[in-house]
C-alpha positions in Angstrom: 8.8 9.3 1.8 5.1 8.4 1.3 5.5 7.9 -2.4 8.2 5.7 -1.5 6.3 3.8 1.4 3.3 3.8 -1.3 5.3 1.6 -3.8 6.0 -1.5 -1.3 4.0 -4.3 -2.7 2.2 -4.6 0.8 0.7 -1.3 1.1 0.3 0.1 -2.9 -3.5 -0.2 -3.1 -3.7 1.8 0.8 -4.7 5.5 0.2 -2.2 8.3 1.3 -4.4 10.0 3.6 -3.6 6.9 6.2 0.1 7.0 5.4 0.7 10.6 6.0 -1.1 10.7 9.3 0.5 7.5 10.0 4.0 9.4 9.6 2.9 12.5 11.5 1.7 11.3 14.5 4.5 12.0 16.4 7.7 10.8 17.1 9.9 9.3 19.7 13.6 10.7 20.1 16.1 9.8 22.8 18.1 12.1 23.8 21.5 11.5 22.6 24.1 14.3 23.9 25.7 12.2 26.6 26.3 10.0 24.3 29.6 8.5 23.0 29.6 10.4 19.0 29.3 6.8 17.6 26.8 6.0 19.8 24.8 8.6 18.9 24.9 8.4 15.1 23.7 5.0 15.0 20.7 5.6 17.3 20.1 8.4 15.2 20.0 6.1 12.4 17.9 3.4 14.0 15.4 5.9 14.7 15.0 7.0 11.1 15.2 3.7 9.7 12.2 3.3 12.5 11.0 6.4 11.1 10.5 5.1 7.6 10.2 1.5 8.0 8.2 0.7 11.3 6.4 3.3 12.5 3.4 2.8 10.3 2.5 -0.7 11.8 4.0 -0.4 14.9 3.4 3.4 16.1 6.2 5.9 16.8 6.0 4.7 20.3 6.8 1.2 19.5 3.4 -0.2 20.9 1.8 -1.6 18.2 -1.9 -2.5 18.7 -3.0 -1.8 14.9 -5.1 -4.5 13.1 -4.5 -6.2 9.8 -7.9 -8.3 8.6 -8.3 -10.9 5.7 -10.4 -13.3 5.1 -7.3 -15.8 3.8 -5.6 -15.4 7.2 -8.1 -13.6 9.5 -7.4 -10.5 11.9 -3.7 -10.4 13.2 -2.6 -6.9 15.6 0.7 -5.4 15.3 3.2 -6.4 18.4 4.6 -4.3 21.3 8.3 -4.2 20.0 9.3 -1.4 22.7 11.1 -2.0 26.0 8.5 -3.4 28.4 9.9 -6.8 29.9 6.5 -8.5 29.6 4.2 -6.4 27.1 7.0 -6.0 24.3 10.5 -7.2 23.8 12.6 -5.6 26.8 13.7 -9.4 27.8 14.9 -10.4 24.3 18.3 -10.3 23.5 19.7 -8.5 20.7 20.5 -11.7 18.6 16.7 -12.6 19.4 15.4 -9.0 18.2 17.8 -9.4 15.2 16.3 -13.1 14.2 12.7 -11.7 14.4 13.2 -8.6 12.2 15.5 -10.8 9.2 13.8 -13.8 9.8 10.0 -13.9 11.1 11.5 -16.2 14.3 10.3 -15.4 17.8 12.1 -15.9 20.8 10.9 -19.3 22.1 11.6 -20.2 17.8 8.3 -20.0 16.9 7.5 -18.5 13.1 5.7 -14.9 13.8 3.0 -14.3 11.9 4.0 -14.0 8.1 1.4 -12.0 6.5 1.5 -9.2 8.9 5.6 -8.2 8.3 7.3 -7.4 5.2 9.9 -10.0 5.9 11.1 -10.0 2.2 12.3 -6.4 2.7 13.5 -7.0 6.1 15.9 -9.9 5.2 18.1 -7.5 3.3 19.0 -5.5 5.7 22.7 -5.0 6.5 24.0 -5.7 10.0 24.9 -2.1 10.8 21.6 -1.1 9.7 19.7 -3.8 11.9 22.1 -3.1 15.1 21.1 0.5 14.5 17.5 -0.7 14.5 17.9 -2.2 17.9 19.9 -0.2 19.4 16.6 3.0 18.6 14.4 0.5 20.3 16.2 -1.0 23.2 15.7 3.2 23.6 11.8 3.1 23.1 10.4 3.8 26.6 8.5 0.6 27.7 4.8 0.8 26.7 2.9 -1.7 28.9 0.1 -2.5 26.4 -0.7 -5.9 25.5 -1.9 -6.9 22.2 -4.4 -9.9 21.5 -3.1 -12.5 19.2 -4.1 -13.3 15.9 -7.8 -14.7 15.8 -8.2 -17.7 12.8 -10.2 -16.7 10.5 -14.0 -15.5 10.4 -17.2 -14.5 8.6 -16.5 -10.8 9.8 -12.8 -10.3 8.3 -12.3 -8.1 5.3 -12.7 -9.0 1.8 -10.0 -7.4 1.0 -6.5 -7.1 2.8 -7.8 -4.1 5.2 -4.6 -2.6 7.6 -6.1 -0.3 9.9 -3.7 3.1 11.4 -5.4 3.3 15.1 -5.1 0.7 17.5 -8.3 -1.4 18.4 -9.1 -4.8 20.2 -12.2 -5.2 17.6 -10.9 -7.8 15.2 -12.3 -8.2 11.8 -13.7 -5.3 9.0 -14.8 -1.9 11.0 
């Protein structure tokens, strides 16, 4: 998994060490026995397509918080994508959820912020797969932590394009 995860375009130069505690630090599983067998299987899915495709920016909670700094495009945080109504996405809808992962397209239609998601990896995904997605995090439990936006530019970003594992308010190079 961490080779794999390695070889995306957008992390290759990052050094394991980040990725594997990334990956370890825990993990959220709903409980599915009450659950409808098809039900089941496809959270179960969702959460290891989470597992392997969101946890490193996002957190296995869903929180987000974790900083990406450059000077091109300056410092931008990773969102709150867990249930919370206000702090993350509990009040989107499913086609909303579905638009922002294949697309980069918020819920009021804005563009999210481009350099922070792999969107060329994300627009291939195949419906069942991104209804499998959703269906993990409508599951997340709600994490009421706000993340600033992304700050323009500054003197204090990284040189280089700098992703950092733990969350932090701090923008810029640490």
């Amino acid at each position: 998994l961490i080779y794999v995860l390695s070889q995306w375009p957008s992390i290759r130069n990052m050094p394991p060490d980040p990725l594997v505690k990334a990956v370890n630090l825990g993990d959220v599983k709903p409980d599915t026995h009450n659950m409808p067998v098809e039900s089941a299987r496809m959270i179960e899915r969702g959460h290891y397509l989470y597992s392997v495709s969101c946890t490193i920016c996002h957190g296995t909670d869903g929180g987000g918080g974790t900083s990406i700094s450059w000077k091109p495009f300056g410092t931008l945080w990773t969102r709150n994508i867990t249930a919370h109504p206000q702090a993350g996405v509990g009040a989107w809808t499913d086609a909303e959820l579905k638009r922002a992962t294949r697309s980069g397209v918020s819920r009021d239609g804005r563009q999210l912020h481009w350099q922070g998601m792999t969107w060329d990896q994300f627009s291939n995904l195949d419906e069942e797969d991104l209804r499998a997605v959703v269906a993990y995090l409508r599951l997340l439990p709600p994490v009421n932590r706000t993340v600033p936006i992304p700050r323009l530019p500054a003197a204090n970003d990284c040189e280089t394009y700098t992703f950092y594992l733990e969350r932090s308010d701090q923008p810029g190079c640490r």
